[in-house]
C-alpha positions as CSV (number, residue, x, y, z in Angstrom):
1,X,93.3,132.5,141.2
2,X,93.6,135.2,137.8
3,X,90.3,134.5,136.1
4,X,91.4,136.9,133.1
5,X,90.7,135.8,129.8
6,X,93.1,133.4,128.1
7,X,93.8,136.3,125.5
8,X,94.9,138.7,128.8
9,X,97.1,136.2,129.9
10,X,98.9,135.2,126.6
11,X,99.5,139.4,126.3
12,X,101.6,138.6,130.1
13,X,104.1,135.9,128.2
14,X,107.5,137.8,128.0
15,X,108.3,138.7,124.4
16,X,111.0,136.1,123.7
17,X,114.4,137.0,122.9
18,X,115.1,136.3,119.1
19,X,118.1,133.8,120.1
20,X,116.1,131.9,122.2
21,X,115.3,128.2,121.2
22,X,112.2,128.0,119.2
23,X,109.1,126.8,121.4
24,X,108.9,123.2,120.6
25,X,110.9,120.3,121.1
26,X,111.0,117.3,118.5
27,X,110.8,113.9,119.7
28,X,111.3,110.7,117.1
29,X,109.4,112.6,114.0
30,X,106.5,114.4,116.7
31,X,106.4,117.5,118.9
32,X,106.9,117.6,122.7
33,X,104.4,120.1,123.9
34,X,106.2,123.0,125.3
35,X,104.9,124.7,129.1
36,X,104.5,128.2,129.2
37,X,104.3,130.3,132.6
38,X,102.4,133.1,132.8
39,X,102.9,136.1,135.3
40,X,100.0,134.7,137.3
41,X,101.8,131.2,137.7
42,X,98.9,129.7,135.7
43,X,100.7,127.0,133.4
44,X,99.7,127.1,129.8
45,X,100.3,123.6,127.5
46,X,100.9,125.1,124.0
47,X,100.4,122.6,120.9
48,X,102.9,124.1,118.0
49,X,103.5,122.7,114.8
50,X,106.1,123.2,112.2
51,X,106.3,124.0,108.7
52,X,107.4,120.2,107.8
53,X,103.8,119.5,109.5
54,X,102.3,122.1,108.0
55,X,103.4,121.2,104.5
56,X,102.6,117.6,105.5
57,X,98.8,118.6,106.4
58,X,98.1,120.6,103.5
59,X,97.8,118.4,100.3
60,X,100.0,119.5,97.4
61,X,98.8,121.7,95.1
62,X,99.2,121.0,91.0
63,X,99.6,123.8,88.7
64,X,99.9,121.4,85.8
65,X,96.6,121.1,83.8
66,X,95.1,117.2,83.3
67,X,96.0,116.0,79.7
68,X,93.2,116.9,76.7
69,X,91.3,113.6,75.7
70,X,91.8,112.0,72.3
71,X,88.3,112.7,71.9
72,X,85.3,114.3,74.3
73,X,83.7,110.8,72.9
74,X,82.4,108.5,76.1
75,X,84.0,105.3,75.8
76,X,80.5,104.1,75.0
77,X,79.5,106.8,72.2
78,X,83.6,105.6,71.1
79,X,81.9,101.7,70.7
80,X,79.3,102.4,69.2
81,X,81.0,104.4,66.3
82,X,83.7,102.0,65.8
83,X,80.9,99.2,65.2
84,X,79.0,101.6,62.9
85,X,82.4,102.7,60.6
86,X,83.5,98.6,60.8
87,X,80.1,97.7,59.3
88,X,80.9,100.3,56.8
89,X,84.4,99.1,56.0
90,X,83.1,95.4,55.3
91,X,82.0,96.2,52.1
92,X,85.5,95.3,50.9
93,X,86.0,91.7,52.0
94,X,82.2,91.4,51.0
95,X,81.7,91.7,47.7
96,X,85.0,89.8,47.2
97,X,83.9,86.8,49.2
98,X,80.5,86.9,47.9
99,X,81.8,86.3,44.5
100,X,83.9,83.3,45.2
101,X,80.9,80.5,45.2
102,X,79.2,82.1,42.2
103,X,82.1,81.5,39.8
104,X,81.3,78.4,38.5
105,X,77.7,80.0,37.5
106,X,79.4,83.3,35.8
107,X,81.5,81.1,33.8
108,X,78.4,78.8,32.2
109,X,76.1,82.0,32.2
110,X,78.4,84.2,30.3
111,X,79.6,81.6,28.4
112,X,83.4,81.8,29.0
113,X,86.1,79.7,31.2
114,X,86.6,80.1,34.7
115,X,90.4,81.4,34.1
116,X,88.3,84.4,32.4
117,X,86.1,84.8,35.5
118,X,89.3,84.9,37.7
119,X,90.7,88.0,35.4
120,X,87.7,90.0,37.0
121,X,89.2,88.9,40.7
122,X,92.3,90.3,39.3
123,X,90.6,93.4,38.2
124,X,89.1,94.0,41.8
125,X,92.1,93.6,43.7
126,X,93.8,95.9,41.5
127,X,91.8,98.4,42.0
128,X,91.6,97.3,45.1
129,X,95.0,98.3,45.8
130,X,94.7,101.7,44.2
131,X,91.5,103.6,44.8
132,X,92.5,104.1,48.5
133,X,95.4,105.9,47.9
134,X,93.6,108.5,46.1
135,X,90.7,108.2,49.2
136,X,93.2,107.8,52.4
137,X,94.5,111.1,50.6
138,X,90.7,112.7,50.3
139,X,90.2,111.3,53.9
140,X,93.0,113.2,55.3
141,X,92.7,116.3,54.1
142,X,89.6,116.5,53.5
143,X,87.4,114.6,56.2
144,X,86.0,110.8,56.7
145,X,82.7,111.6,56.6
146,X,83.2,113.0,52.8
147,X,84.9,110.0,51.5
148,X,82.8,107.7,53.1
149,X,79.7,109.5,51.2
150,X,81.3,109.7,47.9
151,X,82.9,106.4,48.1
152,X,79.7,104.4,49.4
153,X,78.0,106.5,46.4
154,X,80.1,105.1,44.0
155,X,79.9,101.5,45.4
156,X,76.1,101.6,44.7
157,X,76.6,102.6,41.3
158,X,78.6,99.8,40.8
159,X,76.0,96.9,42.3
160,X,73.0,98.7,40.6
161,X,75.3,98.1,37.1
162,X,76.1,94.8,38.1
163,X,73.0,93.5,38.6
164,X,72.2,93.9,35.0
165,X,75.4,92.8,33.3
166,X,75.4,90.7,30.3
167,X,78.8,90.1,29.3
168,X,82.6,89.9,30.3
169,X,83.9,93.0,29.3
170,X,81.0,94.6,31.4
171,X,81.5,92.8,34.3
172,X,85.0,93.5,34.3
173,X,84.9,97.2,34.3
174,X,81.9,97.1,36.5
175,X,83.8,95.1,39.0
176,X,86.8,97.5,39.0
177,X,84.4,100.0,39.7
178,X,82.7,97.9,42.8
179,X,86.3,98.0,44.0
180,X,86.9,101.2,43.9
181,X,83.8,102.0,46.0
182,X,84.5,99.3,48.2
183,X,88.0,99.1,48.8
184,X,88.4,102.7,50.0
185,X,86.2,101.7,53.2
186,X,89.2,100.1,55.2
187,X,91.3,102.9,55.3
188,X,88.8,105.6,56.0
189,X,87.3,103.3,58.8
190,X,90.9,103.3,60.3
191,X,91.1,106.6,60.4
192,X,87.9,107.1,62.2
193,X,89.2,104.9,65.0
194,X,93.0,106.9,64.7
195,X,91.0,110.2,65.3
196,X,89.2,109.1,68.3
197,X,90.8,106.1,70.1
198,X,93.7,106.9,72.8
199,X,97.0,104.5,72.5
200,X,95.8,101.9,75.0
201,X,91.9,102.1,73.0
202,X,93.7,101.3,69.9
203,X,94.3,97.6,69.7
204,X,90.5,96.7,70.9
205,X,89.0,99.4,68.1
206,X,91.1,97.7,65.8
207,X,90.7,94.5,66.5
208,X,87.1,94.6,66.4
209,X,87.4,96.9,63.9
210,X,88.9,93.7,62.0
211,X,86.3,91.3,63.0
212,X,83.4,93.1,62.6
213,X,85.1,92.7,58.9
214,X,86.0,89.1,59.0
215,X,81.8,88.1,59.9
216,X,80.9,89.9,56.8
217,X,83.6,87.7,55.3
218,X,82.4,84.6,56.7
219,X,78.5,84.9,56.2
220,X,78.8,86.4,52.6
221,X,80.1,83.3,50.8
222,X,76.7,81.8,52.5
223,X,74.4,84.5,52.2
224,X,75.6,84.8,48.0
225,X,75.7,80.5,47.8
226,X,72.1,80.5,48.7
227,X,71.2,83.7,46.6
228,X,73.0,82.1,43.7
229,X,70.9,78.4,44.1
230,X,67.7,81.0,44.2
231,X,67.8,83.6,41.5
232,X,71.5,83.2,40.0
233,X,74.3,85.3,40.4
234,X,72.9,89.0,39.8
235,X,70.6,89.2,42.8
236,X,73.4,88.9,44.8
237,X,74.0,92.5,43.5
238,X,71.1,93.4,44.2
239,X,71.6,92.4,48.4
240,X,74.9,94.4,48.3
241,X,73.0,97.5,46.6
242,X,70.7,97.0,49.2
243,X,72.9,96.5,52.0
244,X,75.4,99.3,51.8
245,X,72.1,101.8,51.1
246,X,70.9,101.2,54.6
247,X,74.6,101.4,56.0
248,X,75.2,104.9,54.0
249,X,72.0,106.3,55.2
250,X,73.0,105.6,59.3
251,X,76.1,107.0,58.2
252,X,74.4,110.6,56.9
253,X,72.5,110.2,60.2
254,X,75.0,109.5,63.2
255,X,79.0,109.4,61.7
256,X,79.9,113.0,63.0
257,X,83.6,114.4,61.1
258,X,86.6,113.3,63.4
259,X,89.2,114.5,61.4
260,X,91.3,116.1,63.8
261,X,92.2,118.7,61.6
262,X,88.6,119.9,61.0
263,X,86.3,118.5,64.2
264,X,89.6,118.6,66.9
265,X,88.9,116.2,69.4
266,X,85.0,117.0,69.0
267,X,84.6,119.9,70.8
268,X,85.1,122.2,67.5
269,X,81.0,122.9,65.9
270,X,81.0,121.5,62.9
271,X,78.7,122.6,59.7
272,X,77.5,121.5,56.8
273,X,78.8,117.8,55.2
274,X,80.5,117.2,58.5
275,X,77.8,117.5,60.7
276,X,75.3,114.3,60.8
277,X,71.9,115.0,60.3
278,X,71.2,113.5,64.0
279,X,72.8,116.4,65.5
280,X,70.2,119.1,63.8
281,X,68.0,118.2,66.4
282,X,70.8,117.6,69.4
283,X,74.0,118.7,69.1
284,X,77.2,117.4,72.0
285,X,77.1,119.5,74.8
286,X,80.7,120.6,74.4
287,X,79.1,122.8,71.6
288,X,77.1,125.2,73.8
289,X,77.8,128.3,74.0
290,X,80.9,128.0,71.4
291,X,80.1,130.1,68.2
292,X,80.3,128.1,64.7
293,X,83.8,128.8,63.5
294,X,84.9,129.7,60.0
295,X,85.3,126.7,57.6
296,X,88.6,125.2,58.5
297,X,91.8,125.6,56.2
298,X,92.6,122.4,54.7
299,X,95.2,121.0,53.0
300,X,95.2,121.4,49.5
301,X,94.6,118.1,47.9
302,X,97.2,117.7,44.9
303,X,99.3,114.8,43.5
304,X,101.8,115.8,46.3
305,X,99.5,114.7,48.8
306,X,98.2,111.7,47.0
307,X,101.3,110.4,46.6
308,X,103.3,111.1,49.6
309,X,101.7,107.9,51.6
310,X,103.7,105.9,48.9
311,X,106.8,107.7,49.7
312,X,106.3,105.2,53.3
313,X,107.5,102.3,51.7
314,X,110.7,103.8,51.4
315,X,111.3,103.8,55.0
316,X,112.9,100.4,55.4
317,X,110.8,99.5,58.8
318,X,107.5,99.6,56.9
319,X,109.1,98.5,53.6
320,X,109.5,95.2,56.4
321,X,106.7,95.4,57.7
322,X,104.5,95.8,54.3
323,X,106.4,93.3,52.6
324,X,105.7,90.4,54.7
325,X,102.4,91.5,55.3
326,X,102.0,91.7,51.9
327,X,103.3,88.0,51.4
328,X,101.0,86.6,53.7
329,X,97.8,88.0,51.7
330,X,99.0,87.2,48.6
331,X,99.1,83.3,49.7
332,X,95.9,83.5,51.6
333,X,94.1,84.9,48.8
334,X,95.1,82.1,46.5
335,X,93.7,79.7,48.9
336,X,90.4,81.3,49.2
337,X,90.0,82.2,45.4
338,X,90.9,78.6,44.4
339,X,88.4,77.2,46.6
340,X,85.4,76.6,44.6
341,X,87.4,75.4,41.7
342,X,89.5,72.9,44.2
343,X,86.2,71.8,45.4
344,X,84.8,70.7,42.1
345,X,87.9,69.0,41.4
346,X,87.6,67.0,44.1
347,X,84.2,66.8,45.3
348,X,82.5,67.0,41.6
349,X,79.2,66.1,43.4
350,X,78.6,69.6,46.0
351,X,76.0,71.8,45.0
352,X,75.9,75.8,45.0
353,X,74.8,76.3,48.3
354,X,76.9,73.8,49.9
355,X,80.2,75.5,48.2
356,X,79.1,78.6,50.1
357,X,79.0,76.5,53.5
358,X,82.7,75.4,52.7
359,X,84.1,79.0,52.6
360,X,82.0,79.2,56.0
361,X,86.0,78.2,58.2
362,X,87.9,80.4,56.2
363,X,85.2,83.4,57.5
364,X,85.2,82.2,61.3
365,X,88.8,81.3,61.4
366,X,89.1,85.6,60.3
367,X,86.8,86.6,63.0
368,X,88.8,83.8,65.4
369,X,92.2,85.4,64.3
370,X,91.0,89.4,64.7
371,X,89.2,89.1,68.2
372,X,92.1,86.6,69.7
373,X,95.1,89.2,68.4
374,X,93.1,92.4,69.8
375,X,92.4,90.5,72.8
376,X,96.1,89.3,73.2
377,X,98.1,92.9,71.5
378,X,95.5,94.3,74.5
379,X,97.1,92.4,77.6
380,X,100.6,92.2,76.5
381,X,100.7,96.3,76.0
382,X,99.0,96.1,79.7
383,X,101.6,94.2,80.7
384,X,104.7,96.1,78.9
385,X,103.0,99.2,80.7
386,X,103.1,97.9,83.7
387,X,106.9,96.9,83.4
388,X,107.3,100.4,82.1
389,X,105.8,102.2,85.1
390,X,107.8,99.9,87.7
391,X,111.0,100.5,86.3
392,X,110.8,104.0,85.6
393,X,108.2,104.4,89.2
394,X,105.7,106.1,87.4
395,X,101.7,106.2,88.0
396,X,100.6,106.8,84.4
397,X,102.1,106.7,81.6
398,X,101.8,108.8,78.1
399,X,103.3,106.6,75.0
400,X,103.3,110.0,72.9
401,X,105.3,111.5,75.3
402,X,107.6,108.4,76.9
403,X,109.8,108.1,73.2
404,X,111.6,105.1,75.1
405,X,108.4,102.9,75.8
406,X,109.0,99.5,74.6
407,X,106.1,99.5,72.1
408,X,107.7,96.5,70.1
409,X,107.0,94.4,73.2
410,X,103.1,94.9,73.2
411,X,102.6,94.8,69.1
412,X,104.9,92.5,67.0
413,X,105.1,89.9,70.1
414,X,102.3,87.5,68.8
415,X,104.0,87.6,65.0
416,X,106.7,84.6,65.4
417,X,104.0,82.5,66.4
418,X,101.3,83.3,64.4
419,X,104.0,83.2,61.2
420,X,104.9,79.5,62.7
421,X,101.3,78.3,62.4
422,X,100.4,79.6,59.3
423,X,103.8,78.0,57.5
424,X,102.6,74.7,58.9
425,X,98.8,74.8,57.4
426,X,100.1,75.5,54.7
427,X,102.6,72.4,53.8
428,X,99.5,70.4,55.2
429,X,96.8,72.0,53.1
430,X,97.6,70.7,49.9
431,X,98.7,67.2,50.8
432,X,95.1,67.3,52.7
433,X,93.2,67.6,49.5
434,X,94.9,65.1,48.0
435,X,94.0,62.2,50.6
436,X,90.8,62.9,50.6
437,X,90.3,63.0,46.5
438,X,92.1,59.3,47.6
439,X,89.4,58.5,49.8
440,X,86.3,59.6,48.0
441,X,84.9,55.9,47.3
442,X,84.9,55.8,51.0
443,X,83.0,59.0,51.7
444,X,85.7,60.9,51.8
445,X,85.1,64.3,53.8
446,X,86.5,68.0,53.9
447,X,86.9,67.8,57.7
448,X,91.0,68.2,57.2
449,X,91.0,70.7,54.6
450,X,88.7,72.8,55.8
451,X,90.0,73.0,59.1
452,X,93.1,73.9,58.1
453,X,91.2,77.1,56.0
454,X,90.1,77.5,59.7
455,X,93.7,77.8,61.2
456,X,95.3,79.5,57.9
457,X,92.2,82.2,57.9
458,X,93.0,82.9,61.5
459,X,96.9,83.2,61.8
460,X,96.8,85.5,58.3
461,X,94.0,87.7,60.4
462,X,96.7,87.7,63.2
463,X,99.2,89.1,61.1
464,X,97.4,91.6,59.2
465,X,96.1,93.5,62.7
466,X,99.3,93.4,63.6
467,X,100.7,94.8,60.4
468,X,97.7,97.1,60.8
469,X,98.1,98.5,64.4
470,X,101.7,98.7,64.0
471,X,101.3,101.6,61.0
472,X,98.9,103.4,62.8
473,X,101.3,103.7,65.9
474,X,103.7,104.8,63.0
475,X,101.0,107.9,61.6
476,X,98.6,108.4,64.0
477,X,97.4,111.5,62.1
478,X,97.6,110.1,58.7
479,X,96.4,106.9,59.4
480,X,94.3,106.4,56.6
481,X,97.2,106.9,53.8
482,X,99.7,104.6,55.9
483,X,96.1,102.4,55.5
484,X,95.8,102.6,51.7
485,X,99.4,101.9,51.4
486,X,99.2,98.7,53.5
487,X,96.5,97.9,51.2
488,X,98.0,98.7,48.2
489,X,101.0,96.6,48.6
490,X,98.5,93.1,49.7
491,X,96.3,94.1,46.9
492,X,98.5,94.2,43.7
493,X,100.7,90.8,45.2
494,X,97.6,89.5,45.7
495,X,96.1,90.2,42.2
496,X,99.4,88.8,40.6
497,X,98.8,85.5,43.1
498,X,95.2,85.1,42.4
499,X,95.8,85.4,38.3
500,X,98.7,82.7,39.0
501,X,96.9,80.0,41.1
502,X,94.8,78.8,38.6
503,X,97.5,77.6,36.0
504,X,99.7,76.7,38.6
505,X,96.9,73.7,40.0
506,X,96.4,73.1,36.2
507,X,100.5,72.2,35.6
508,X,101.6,71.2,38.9
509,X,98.1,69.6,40.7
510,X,97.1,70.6,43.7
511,X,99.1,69.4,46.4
512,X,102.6,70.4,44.9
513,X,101.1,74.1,43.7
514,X,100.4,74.9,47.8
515,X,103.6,73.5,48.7
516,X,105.4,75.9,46.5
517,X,103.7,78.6,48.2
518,X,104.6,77.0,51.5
519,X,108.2,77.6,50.4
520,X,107.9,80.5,49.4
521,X,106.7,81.5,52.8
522,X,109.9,79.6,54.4
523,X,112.1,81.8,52.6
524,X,110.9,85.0,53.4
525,X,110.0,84.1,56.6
526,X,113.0,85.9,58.0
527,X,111.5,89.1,57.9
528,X,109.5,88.5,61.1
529,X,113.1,88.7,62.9
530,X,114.0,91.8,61.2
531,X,110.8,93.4,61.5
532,X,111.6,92.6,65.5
533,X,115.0,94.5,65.2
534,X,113.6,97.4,63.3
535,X,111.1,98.3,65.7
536,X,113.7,97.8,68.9
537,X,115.8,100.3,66.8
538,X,112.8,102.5,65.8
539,X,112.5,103.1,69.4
540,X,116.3,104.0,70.3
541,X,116.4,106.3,67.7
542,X,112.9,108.1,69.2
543,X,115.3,108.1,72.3
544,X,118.0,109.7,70.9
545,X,116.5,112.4,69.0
């Protein structure tokens, strides 16, 4: 037998004419080995494999390059800056709430009428509703970290003042300025979350965004109930001063810029105001090695730019959207603001601190309301993307990219319900007081009114995060304007509801004043529908163009 290497004897093989069969044979999908003879008779088995196979072997190379993140934030460093801009952003519904139980004290210690006292809530919400157009604007263009500083500055000012006020006239200016600190909070903490949050993050930022909000709304009546039966209605000043030092101090420290505009999506070195002072001693490591770059080019901040988030209401989805929105907070915040006088009509015999404890449901039925809807806007846009991806037989998918996603399915789908509820408390809450001011020779109790504060508190929550997440999918990069205008609109309804709800008990009683609101809300409750249409059309048209 030929013991020549295999190398010799595959040199023998006859060269093999070029219209000959190709070596192999395919058999059901695999290859038949194919015999080969060499000169010596010695068979040789050869194993050949095609280019399919070859093809099928090798695993697919991409050329495309994986998508940039929102932000080079881990989702936990992402947490934990959402819970530190929420704190900051509860300033608002603080000092409002805070000031409910300590109207009755104002009024005897100033020496004026309660309908006096409620022309300072006025006041706030007023300017409320204004300072954070002129902040979402600054926040914008000019960073969050800047307006956070300057409007937390301007907040402490405003306690500081307060806690030495003597008279009406100061305590209404001074309270337009505590607003104008305050209020400007909200939006800039939305646009935080805008900046760094990616589409499917957004609902559970915001909603806890929301409820981090809602607690300080439900422990402040308490916290400023007892202050006031301790040392009167000034040291609760004195707390908020207090308070919002330590919060604008942590912000200095840790709240890096995130304006996209000036940081990117963090990997972009910041200097000066938009660094935090924490990152002097350990910057991200996305920054080494990348030189400082000039001062970004911002936008010029003018009246243009002020004013253009107003120019949103003129789009007729968000006019929708705002206006029942808008409605909603308007009749919630004649609920709350009438409390403590409602109270004293009917349960003449509760002290300070125990009016505090009542506006306790109102504050857990917000936090009930914002983590339920996050929770709930969170599955159902899980489970509209999961529809999405099965009909269209995608892995992923990209709502800034995928125009025709159903997004109306995953946000507004929890509004008919919630909008349901809240009619219903409503023609129950004033008939509620009534039977029990009926009762009150038999120990009457507050167990039906204030539970329906519970449910009204949370189904109002519902719909503002709705209202809220909604906009931000509308301006995801100018967030914090579509925010002040949001605000804007709930704020100056709201100041013309909370100057009305004090005559209105005084001519019509109680019972018959809340069920003209509840009518009110009947009537316009078909805007929840069209809202529905607007957004299925909102999306066609995306489609289209």
């Amino acid at each position: 037998m030929d013991h020549r290497p295999l190398d010799e004897s595959m040199r023998a093989f006859p060269p093999t004419p070029a219209s000959s069969s190709p070596p192999y044979t395919p058999n059901n999908g695999t290859l038949t080995p194919t015999v080969a003879h060499s000169e010596s008779g010695t068979d040789v088995e050869l194993q050949l494999c095609t280019g399919g196979d070859r093809e099928r072997d090798i695993p697919p190379q991409t050329t495309e390059a994986p998508e940039r993140p929102r932000h080079i934030f881990s989702k936990h460093r992402k947490w934990m800056t959402v819970y530190m801009v929420s704190i900051g952003g509860a300033f608002s519904a603080l000092s409002s709430n805070t000031y409910f139980p300590a109207i009755d004290t104002v009024s005897k210690d100033l020496g004026v009428g309660a309908t006096d006292v409620g022309f300072t809530i006025t006041v706030y919400m007023i300017v409320q509703g204004i300072a954070p157009s002129l902040y979402g604007s600054i926040s914008d263009s000019r960073g969050r970290r800047i307006a956070f500083v300057i409007a937390l500055v301007v907040y402490l000012a405003a306690n500081v003042s307060l806690a030495f006020t003597s008279s009406l006239a100061m305590l209404v200016v001074l309270r337009g300025l505590q607003a104008a600190g305050s209020a400007a909070t909200i939006s800039i903490s939305t646009g935080v979350i805008a900046d760094i949050a990616e589409p499917d993050e957004r609902v559970g930022f915001m909603g806890t965004n929301a409820g981090i909000r809602m607690i300080g709304q439900a422990i402040g009546p308490v916290i400023s109930g007892l202050l006031n039966s301790a040392w009167g209605f000034r040291s609760i000043f004195w707390f908020l001063f207090v308070f919002s030092a330590l919060v604008l101090f942590g912000l200095l420290f840790f709240l890096p810029e995130t304006q996209r505009r000036i940081a990117g999506n963090g990997d972009i070195p910041l200097r000066g105001l938009y660094k935090p002072w924490s990152y002097y001693s350990k910057a991200p490591k996305e920054w080494r090695d990348v030189p400082v770059p000039p001062a970004p080019k911002l936008e010029k901040l003018s009246w243009r730019t002020i004013i253009e988030p107003l120019t949103y209401i003129l789009r007729m989805d968000i006019l929708v959207l705002l206006s029942w929105g808008a409605l909603v907070y308007t009749i919630w915040s004649m609920v709350t603001s009438s409390t403590t006088t409602v109270l004293f009509k009917t349960f003449p015999d509760l002290t300070q601190w125990q009016v505090g404890l009542c506006f306790l449901p109102n504050g857990i039925g917000c936090v009930f309301g914002s983590v339920c809807t996050g929770r709930l806007m969170d599955r159902a846009f899980k489970s509209a993307e999961t529809r999405y991806k099965e009909e269209h037989g995608l892995a992923n998918v990209n709502v800034k990219s995928q125009h025709d996603f159903p997004i109306e399915r995953a946000r507004p789908l929890l509004m008919p319900y919630s909008s349901v509820i809240f009619i219903v408390s409503m023609a129950l809450y004033g008939p509620s007081y009534e039977f029990n001011d009926l009762r009150r020779h038999f120990a009457g109790n507050l167990v039906a009114s204030l539970g329906l504060q519970f449910i009204i508190a949370s189904t109002a929550t519902a719909i503002f995060n709705i209202n809220s997440t909604i906009l931000v999918d509308c301006f995801p990069d100018k967030s914090a304007g579509a925010t002040a205008t949001n605000n804007l609109c709930r704020c100056l309804l709201g100041a013309v509801g909370v100057s009305a709800i004090q005559p209105m008990i005084a001519k019509l009683k109680i019972r018959n004043a809340f069920l003209v609101l509840t009518g009110i809300a009947v009537v316009f409750s078909p805007l929840v529908w069209v809202q529905w249409r607007m957004a299925e059309k909102r999306r066609r048209n995306r489609v289209s163009t």
